[in-house]
N, C-alpha and C positions, 0 to 999 in steps of 0.2 A: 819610083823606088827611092831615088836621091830626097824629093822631096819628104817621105815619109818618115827618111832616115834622119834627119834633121830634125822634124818635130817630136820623136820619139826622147833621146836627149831633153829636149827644152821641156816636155811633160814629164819627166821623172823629177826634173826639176824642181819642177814648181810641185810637184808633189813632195817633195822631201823638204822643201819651205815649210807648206802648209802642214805637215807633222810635225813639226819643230812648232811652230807657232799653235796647232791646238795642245799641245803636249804640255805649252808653257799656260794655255790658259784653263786647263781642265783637268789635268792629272796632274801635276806639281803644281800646286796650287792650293788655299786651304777651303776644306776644314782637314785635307789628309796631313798626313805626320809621317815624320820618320819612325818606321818601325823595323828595320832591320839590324838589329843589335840583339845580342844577348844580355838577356836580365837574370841578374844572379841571385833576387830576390823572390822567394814560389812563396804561394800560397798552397800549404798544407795538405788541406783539405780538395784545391784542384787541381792538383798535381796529376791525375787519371784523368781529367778531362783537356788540359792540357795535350798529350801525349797520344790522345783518341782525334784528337780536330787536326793534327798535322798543319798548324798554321803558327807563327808566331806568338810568343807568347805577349810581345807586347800587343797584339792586335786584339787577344782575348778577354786583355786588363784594362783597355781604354774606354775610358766613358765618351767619348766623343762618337756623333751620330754619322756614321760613315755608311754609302749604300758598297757592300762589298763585293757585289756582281754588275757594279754597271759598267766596266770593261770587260766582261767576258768577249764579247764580240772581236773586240780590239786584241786582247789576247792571242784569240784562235786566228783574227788575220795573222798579225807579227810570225806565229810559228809558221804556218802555212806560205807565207812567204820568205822569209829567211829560208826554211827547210830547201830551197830551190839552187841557192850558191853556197852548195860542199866547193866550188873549185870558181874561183873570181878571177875574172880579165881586167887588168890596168885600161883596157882599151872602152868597156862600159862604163865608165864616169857614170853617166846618171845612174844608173843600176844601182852603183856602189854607195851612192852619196843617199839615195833613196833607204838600205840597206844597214848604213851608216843611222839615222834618223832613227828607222825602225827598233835600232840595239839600245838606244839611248833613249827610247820610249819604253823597251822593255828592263832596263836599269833602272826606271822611274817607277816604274809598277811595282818593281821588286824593293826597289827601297823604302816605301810605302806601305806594302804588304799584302797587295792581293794576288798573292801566289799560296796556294796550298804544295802541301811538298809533292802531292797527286800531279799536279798542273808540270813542276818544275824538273819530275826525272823524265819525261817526255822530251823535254826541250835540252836536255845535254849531252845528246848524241849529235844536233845539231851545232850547238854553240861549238862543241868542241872539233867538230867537221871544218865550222868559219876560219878556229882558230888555225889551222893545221894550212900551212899555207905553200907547203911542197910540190902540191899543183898547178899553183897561181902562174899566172901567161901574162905578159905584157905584151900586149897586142896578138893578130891570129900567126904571125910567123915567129912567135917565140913556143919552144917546146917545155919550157918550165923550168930545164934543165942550165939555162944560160949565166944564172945569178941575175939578171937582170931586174927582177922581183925585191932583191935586197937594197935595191938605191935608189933614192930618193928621183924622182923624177915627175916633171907637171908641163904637160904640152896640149896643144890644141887636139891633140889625137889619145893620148893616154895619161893616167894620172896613180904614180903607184903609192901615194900619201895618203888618196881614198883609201886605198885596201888596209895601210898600215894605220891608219885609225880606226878603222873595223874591227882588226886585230887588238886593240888599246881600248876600245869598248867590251867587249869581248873578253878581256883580262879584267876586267876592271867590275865585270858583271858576276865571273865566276869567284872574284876576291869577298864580292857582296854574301854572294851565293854559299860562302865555306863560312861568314859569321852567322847565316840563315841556318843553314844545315848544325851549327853547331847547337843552335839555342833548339831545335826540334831533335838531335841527338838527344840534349843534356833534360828534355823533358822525358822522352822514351828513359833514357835509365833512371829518374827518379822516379818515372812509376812503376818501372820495374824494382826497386827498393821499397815502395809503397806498399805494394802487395806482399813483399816480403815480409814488411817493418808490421805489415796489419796482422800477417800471420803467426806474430809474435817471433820469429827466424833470427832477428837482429835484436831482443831485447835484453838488456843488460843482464846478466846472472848475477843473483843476490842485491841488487839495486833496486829502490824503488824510485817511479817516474821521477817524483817531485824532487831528485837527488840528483837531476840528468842537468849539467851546467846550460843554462842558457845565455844567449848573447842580448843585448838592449831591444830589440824588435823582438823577440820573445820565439826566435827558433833554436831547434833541439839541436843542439851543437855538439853533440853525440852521435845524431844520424848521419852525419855528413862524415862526421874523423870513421864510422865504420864503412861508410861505402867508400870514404877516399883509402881508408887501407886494400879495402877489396881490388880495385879500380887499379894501384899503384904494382898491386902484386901481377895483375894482369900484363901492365905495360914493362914492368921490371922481370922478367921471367928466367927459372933457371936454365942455363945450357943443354941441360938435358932434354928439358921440357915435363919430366915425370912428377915434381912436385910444384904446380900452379899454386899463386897465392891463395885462392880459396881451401883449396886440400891442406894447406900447411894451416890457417885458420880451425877448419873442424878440425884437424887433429891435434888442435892442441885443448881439448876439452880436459886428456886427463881422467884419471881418477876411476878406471875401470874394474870393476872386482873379478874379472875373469878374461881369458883369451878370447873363450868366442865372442862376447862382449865389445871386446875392444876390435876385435875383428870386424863385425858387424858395422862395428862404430867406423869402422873406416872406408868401409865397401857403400856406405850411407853418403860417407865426407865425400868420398870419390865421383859416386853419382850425382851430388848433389854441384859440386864443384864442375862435371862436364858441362852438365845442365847452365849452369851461370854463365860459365867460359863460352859458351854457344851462344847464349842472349847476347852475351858485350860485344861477341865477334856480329851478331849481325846488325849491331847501331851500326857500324861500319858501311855497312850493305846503302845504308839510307842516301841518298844523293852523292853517291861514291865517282868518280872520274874514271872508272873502268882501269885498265890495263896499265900499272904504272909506267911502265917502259917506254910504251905507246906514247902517254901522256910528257913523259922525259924528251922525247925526240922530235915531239912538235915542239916543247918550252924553249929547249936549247936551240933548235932553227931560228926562234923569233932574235936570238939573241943573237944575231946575222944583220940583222937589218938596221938600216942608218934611221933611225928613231929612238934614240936614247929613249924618253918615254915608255916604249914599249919594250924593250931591252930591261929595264925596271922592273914593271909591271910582270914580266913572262919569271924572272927569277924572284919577285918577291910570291909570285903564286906557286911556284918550285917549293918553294921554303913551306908555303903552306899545306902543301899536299903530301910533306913528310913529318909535317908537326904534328897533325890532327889529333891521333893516338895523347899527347901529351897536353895538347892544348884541353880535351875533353878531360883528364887528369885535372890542372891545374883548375880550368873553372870551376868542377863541382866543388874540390875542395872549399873555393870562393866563396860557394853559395851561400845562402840562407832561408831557411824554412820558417814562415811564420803560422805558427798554431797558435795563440792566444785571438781571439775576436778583436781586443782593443787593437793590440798589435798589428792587425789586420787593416783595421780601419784609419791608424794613424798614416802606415805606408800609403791607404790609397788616398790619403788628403794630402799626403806629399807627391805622391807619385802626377795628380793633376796638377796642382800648385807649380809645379818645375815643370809640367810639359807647357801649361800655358806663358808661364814666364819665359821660355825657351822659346817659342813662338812669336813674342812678342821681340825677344832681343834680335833675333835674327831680320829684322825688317830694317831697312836704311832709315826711316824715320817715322816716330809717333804720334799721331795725329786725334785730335780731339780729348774722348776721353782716355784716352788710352795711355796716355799719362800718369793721368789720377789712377787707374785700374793697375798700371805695373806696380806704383806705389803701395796701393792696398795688397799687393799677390808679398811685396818683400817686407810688407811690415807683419802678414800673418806668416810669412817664414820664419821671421827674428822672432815671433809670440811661441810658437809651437820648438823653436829650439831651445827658448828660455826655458819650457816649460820641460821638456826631457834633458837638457841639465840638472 
């Protein structure tokens, strides 16, 4: 038994090595890319299909040949075993460091982009189980209860800097995970404006198209100041709660020739305003963190433990999971819609152009032709900027 207990350790081991070392040579590694960002640049016309694949958007825009199911496997382990420590012992080292590994292969995936949002609300009843560390035992004669969990400690028998860097991955996974979820929010509500915008609901009165201001990329900068007014009145709401900004919006049409009329007119505004207010309240729903309170009394516990780092990381994702409402506000405003075809096709020659260039800087050094090829990506930047001056 003594024996077996020993080697059980030195294989978790060597197993959380060799994750770490394929992870560096197969999943962070090119031809993938960073694709977890929000892009505040849509194309028009896919803006529903966008919002229908539940993937990022950058991942939809990339010309680059990527097989985007060949870690499914690896996926479906990661969850299947993480899913097993809701409550971590200081005293399983290997366990932890194995586990440790795992979070940090699933940080890499995600920052990449092979997660659908399908795949990812699966997995945040778990992640936020890890984080939650109220349970956590340093060794089998601690009841959890001791503090001992909160201070740094690293011995031949237990090690509680494992678990707090689990917790630091972990943080650092759902931080990824709140700019994912915002770029697949901010696609759901532009197609839910698309189908509005198509149904003529948002078109200017008394304006014709070609009168609608546009910006140099050639998007309707019209559509956006009308959903960011929608969108603001939602997050700004009055005290009472009885006039939402869309109801204040239809009733100000005006100009009714009779009561019932204007009566109609407003029992329409009404219905049509619950209806919207209902869509925007369920972007919310999309990869939400459940119970805020909940989520409050794990962040503030981390904010216990002698790992500055982590202490960090638990109150900068506090901040995030009371901004969101606002942050989804301020980027669409940001955005840009490009309807014009040229317009279309200039973004996506710039849009490669900078990811390869980007590629290329990020390496310690250039080798061969690679030289000559950065050369040629920044001299056809400065040709293409000359030319939109």
């Amino acid at each position: 038994g003594g024996e077996r207990r020993k080697k059980k350790p030195l294989g978790l081991a060597v197993a959380a090595r060799a994750t770490a070392i394929l992870r560096s040579l197969y999943v962070d590694a090119e031809p993938h890319q960073f694709m977890a960002r929000v892009k505040h640049v849509r194309i028009w016309e896919k803006v529903p299909e966008a919002a229908q694949a539940g993937a990022l958007s950058s991942r939809l825009t990339t010309k680059v040949d990527i097989s985007w199911d060949q870690f499914n496997p690896l996926k479906a382990f990661i969850a299947r075993h993480i899913g097993r420590y809701f409550k971590m012992d200081a005293a399983a080292y290997g366990e932890n460091r194995l586990v440790l590994e795992l979070l940090r292969t699933l940080h890499a995936l995600l920052k990449l982009g092979f997660y659908f949002s399908s795949e990812l609300a699966p997995l945040l009843p778990t992640l936020l189980g890890l984080l939650d560390g109220r349970d956590d035992t340093v060794g089998p004669q601690d009841k959890g209860s001791s503090g001992k969990r909160y201070r740094r400690k690293v011995t031949i028998h237990v090690d509680t800097v494992a678990i707090m860097d689990c917790k630091l991955e972990v943080c650092r996974i759902l931080q990824l995970l709140c700019d994912v979820r915002l770029d697949l929010r901010l696609s759901r509500l532009l197609a839910l404006y698309h189908d509005e915008f198509a149904a003529g609901l948002w078109e200017p009165s008394g304006e014709q198209p070609h009168e609608q201001p546009r910006d140099s990329l050639g998007g309707t900068r019209g559509k956006l100041q009308a959903i960011g007014a929608t969108m603001r009145a939602l997050v700004v709401r009055d005290d009472d709660g009885a006039g939402s900004g869309y109801a204040r919006l239809e009733e100000g049409e005006g100009g009714r020739s009779s009561l019932a009329e204007r009566t109609m007119a407003v029992i329409g505004a009404q219905d049509a305003a619950r209806s919207r207010e209902a869509a925007f309240k369920k972007l919310f729903e999309l990869l939400g963190f459940g119970a805020t309170e909940m989520l409050v009394g794990v962040l503030m516990d981390l904010t216990f433990y002698e790992h500055p780092q982590l202490v960090s990381a638990a109150l900068g994702l506090l901040v995030r999971q009371f901004e969101q409402r606002q942050k989804l506000l301020s980027t669409t405003l940001h955005s840009q819609l490009l309807v014009k075809p040229l317009m279309v096709s200039t973004y996506s020659t710039f849009d490669e152009l900078l990811r390869r260039l980007s590629q290329l800087a990020s390496r310690r050094k250039l080798y061969d032709d690679e030289l000559f090829e950065t050369a040629c990506l920044l001299g056809k930047l400065v040709a293409h900027c000359s030319e939109e001056s």
